[in-house]
VEXTI-120388 format. One line per field, with one value per residue: residue in one letter; x, y, z of N, C-alpha, C in turn. Coordinates in pm, 1 decimal. Layout:
// VEXTI-120388
aa = [A:...]
n.u = [X:...]
n.v = [Y:...]
n.w = [Z:...]
ca.u = [X:...]
ca.v = [Y:...]
ca.w = [Z:...]
c.u = [X:...]
c.v = [Y:...]
c.w = [Z:...]
***
This chain:
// VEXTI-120388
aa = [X:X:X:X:X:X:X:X:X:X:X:X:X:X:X:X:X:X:X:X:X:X:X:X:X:X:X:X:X:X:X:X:X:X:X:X:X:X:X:X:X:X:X:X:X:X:X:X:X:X:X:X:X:X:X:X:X:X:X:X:X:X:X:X:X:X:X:X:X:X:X:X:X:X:X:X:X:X:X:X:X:X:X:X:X:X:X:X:X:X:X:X:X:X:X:X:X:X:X:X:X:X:X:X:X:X:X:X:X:X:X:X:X]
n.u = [18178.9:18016.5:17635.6:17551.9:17757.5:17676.4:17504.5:17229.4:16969.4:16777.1:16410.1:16118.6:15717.9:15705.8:15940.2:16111.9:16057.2:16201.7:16324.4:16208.1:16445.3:16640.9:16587.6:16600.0:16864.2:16928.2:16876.7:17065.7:17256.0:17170.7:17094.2:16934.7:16714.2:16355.5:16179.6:15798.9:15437.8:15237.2:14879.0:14936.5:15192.8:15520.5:15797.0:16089.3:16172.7:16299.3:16378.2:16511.7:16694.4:16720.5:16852.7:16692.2:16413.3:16551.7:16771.2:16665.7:16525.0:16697.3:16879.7:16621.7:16619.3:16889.9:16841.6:16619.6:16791.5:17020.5:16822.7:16678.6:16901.5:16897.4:16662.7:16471.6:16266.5:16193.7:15934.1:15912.3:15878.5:15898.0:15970.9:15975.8:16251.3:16313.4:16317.0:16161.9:16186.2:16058.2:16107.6:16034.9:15943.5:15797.7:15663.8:15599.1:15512.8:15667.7:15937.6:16236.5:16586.6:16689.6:16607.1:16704.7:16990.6:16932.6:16876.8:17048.6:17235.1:17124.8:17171.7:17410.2:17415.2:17341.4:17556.5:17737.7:17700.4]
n.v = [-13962.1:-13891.7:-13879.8:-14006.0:-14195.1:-14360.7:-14678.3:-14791.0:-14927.5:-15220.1:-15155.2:-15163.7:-15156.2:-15083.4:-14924.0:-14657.5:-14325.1:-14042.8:-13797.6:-13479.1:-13354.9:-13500.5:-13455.0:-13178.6:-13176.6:-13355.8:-13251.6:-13034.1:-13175.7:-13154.1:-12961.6:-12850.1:-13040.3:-13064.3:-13088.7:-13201.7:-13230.3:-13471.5:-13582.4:-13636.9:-13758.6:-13747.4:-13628.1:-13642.9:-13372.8:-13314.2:-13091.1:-13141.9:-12968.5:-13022.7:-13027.4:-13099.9:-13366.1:-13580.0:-13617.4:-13573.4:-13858.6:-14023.3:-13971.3:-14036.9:-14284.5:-14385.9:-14311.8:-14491.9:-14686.3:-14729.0:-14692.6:-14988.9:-15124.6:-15110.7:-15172.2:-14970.9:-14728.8:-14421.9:-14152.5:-14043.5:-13848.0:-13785.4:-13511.7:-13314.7:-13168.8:-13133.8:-13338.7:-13472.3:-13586.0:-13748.6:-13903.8:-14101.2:-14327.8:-14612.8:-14825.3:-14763.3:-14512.7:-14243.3:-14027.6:-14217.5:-14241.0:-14392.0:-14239.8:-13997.0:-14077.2:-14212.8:-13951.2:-13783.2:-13991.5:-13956.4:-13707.8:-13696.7:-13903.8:-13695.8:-13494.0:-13636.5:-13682.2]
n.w = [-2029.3:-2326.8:-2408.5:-2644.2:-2640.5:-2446.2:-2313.5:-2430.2:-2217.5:-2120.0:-2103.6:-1937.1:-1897.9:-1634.0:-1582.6:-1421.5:-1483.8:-1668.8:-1398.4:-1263.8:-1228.2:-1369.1:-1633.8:-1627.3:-1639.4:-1840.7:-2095.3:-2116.3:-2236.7:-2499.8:-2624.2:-2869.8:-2883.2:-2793.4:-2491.1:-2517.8:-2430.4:-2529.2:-2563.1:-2300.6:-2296.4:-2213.7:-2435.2:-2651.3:-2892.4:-3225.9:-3512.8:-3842.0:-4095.8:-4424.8:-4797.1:-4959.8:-5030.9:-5087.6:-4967.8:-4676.7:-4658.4:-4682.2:-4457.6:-4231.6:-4307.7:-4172.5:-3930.0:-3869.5:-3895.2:-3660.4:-3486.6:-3496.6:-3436.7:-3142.4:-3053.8:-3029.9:-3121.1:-3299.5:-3375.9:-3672.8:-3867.8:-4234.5:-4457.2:-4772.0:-4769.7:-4452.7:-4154.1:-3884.1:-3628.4:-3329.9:-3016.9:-2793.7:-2482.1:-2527.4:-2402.2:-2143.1:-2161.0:-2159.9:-2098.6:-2083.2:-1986.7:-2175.8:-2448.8:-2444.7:-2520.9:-2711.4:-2867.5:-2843.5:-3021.6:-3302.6:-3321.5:-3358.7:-3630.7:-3733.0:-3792.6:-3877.4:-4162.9]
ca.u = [18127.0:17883.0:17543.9:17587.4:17811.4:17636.3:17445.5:17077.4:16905.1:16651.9:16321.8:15996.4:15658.1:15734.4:16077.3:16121.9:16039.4:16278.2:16259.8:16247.2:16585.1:16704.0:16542.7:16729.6:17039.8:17008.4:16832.4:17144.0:17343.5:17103.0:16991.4:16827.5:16591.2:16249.0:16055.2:15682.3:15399.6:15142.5:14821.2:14978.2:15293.3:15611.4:15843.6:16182.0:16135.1:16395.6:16361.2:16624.3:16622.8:16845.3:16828.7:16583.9:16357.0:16623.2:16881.5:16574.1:16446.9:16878.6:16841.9:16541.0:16664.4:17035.8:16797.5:16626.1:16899.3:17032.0:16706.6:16693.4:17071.9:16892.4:16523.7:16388.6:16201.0:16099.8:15842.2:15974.9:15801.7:15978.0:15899.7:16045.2:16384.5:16298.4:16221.9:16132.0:16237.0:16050.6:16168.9:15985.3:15937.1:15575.8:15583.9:15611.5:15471.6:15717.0:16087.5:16334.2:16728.7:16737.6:16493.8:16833.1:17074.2:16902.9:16857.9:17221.2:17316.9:17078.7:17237.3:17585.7:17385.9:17283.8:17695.1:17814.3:17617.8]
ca.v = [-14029.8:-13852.9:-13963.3:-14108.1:-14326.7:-14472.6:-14795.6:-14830.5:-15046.7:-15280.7:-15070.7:-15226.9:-15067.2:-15035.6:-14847.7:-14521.9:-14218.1:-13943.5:-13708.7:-13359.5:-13318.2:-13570.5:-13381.8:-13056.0:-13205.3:-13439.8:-13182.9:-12941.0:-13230.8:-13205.0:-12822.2:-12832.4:-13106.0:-12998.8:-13136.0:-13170.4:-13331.7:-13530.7:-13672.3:-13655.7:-13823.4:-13630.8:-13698.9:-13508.5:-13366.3:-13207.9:-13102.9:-13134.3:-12961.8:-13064.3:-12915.5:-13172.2:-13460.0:-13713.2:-13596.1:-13630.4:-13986.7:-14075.7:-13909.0:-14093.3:-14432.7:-14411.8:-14288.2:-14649.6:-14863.0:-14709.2:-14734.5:-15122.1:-15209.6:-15125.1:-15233.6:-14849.8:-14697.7:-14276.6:-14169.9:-13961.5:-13748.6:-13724.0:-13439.3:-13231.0:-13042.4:-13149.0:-13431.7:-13441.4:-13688.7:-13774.2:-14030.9:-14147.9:-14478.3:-14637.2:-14869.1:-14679.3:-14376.2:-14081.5:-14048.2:-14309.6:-14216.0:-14433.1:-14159.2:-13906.0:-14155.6:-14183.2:-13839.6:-13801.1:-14065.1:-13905.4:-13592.9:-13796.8:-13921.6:-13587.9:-13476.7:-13711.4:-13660.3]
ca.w = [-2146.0:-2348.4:-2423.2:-2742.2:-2645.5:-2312.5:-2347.2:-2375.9:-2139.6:-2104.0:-2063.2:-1921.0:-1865.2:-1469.9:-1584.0:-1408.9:-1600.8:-1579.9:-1311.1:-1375.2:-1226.8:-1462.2:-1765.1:-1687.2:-1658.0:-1971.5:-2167.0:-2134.6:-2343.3:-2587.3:-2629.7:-2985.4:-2839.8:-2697.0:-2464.9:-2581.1:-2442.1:-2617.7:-2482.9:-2187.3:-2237.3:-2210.5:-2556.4:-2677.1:-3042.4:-3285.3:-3679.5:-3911.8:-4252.8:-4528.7:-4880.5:-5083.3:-4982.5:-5101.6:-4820.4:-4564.1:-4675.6:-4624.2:-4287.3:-4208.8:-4293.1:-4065.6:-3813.1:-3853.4:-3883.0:-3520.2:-3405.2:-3501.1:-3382.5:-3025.8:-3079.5:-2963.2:-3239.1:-3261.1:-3462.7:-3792.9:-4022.7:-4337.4:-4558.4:-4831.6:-4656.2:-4299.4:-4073.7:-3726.1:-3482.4:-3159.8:-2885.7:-2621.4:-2430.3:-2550.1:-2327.2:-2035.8:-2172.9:-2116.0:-2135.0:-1979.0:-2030.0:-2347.5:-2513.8:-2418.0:-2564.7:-2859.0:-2945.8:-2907.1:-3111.3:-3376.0:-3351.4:-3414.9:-3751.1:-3865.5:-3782.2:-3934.0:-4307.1]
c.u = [18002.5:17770.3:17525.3:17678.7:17784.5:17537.6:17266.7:17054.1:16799.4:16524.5:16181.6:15893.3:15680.1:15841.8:16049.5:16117.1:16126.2:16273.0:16301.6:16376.9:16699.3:16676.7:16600.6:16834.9:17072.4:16945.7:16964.1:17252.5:17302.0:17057.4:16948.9:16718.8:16517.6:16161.1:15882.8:15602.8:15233.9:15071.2:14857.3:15081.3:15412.7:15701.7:15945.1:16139.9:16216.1:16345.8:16482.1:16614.9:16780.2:16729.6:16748.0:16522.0:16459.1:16766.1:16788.0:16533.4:16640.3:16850.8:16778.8:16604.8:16810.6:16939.4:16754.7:16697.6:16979.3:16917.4:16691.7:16780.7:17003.8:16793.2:16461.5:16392.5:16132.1:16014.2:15916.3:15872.0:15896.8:15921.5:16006.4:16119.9:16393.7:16267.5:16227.3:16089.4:16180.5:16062.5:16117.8:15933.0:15782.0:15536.1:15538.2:15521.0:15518.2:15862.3:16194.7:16467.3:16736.0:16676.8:16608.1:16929.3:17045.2:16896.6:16994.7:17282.6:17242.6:17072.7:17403.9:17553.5:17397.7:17455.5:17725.9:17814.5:17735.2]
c.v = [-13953.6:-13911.1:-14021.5:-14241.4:-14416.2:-14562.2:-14767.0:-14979.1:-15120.5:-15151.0:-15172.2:-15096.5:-15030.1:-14938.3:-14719.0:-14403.9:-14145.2:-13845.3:-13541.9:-13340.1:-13364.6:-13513.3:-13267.9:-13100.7:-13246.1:-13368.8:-13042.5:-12999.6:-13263.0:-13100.2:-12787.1:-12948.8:-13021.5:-13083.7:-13130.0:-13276.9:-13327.4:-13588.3:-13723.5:-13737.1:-13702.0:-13709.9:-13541.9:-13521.6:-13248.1:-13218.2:-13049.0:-13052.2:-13037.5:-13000.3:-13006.9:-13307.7:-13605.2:-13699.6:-13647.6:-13768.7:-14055.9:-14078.9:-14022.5:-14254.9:-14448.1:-14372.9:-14460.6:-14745.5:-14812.7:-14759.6:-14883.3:-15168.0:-15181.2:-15173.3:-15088.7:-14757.1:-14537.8:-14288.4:-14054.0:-13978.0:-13696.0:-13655.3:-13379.5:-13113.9:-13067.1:-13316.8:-13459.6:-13596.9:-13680.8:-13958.8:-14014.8:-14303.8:-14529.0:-14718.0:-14831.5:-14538.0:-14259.3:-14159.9:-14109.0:-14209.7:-14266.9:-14313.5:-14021.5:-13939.6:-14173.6:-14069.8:-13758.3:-13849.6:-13999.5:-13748.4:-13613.6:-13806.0:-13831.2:-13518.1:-13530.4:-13721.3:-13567.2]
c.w = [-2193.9:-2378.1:-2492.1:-2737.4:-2468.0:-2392.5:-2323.4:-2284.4:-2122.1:-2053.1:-2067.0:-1863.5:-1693.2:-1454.5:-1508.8:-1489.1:-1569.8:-1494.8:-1343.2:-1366.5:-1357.5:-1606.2:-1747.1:-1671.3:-1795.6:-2085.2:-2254.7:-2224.6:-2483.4:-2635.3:-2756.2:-2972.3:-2709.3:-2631.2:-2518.4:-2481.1:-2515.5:-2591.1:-2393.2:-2175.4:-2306.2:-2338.9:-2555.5:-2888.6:-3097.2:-3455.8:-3736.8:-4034.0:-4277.1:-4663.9:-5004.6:-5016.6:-5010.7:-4990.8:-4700.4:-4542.0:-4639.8:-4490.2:-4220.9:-4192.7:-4226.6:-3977.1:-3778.3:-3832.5:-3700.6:-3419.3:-3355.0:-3477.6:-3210.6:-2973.9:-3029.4:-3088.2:-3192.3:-3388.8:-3604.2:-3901.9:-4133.9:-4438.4:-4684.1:-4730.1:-4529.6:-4267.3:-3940.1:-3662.5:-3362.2:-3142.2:-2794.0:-2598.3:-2450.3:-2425.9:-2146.9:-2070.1:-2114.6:-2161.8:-2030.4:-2058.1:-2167.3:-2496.6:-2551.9:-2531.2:-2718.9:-2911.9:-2954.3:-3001.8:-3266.2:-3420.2:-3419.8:-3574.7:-3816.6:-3877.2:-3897.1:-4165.3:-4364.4]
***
């Protein structure tokens, strides 16, 4: 089953973060996402273009409505031609599996366009 289509799961701040092992494995189903981190929390981050700010602001909003069918929210910068997607767990601070799952399924979105 690929990662897009596994289930997100409940995530609390005590959740397990992923371990690195678990980040090269689920990184390799994902290889135009980059790890990054940010004030010290670890986050995956990809940029999209498309060919005018009214393709990106589309983009942007199917990214939301996925987001909100699971309640796990990335942060997106929408600009003219691009917009850049990070996922990571707030309340936990770093990346659980759902952080994976989502950036799959938001590779499905941009497919699917």
């Amino acid at each position: 089953m690929s990662l897009a289509e596994q289930q997100c799961e409940a995530c609390r701040a005590d959740a397990p973060k992923v371990s690195d092992e678990e980040l090269a494995a689920l990184i390799r189903e994902i290889p135009e996402w980059t790890p990054e981190v940010r004030d010290g929390v670890m986050q995956l981050e990809r940029v999209y273009k498309f060919r005018n700010f009214k393709q990106a602001l589309a983009f942007s909003n199917s990214v939301g409505e996925i987001a909100e069918e699971v309640g796990h929210h990335p942060a997106l910068l929408t600009e003219w031609g691009k917009v850049t997607v990070t996922w990571w767990s707030h309340e936990m601070g770093g990346l659980h599996r759902n952080d994976f799952i989502m950036a799959a399924r938001t590779d499905s979105v941009f497919n699917a366009r």
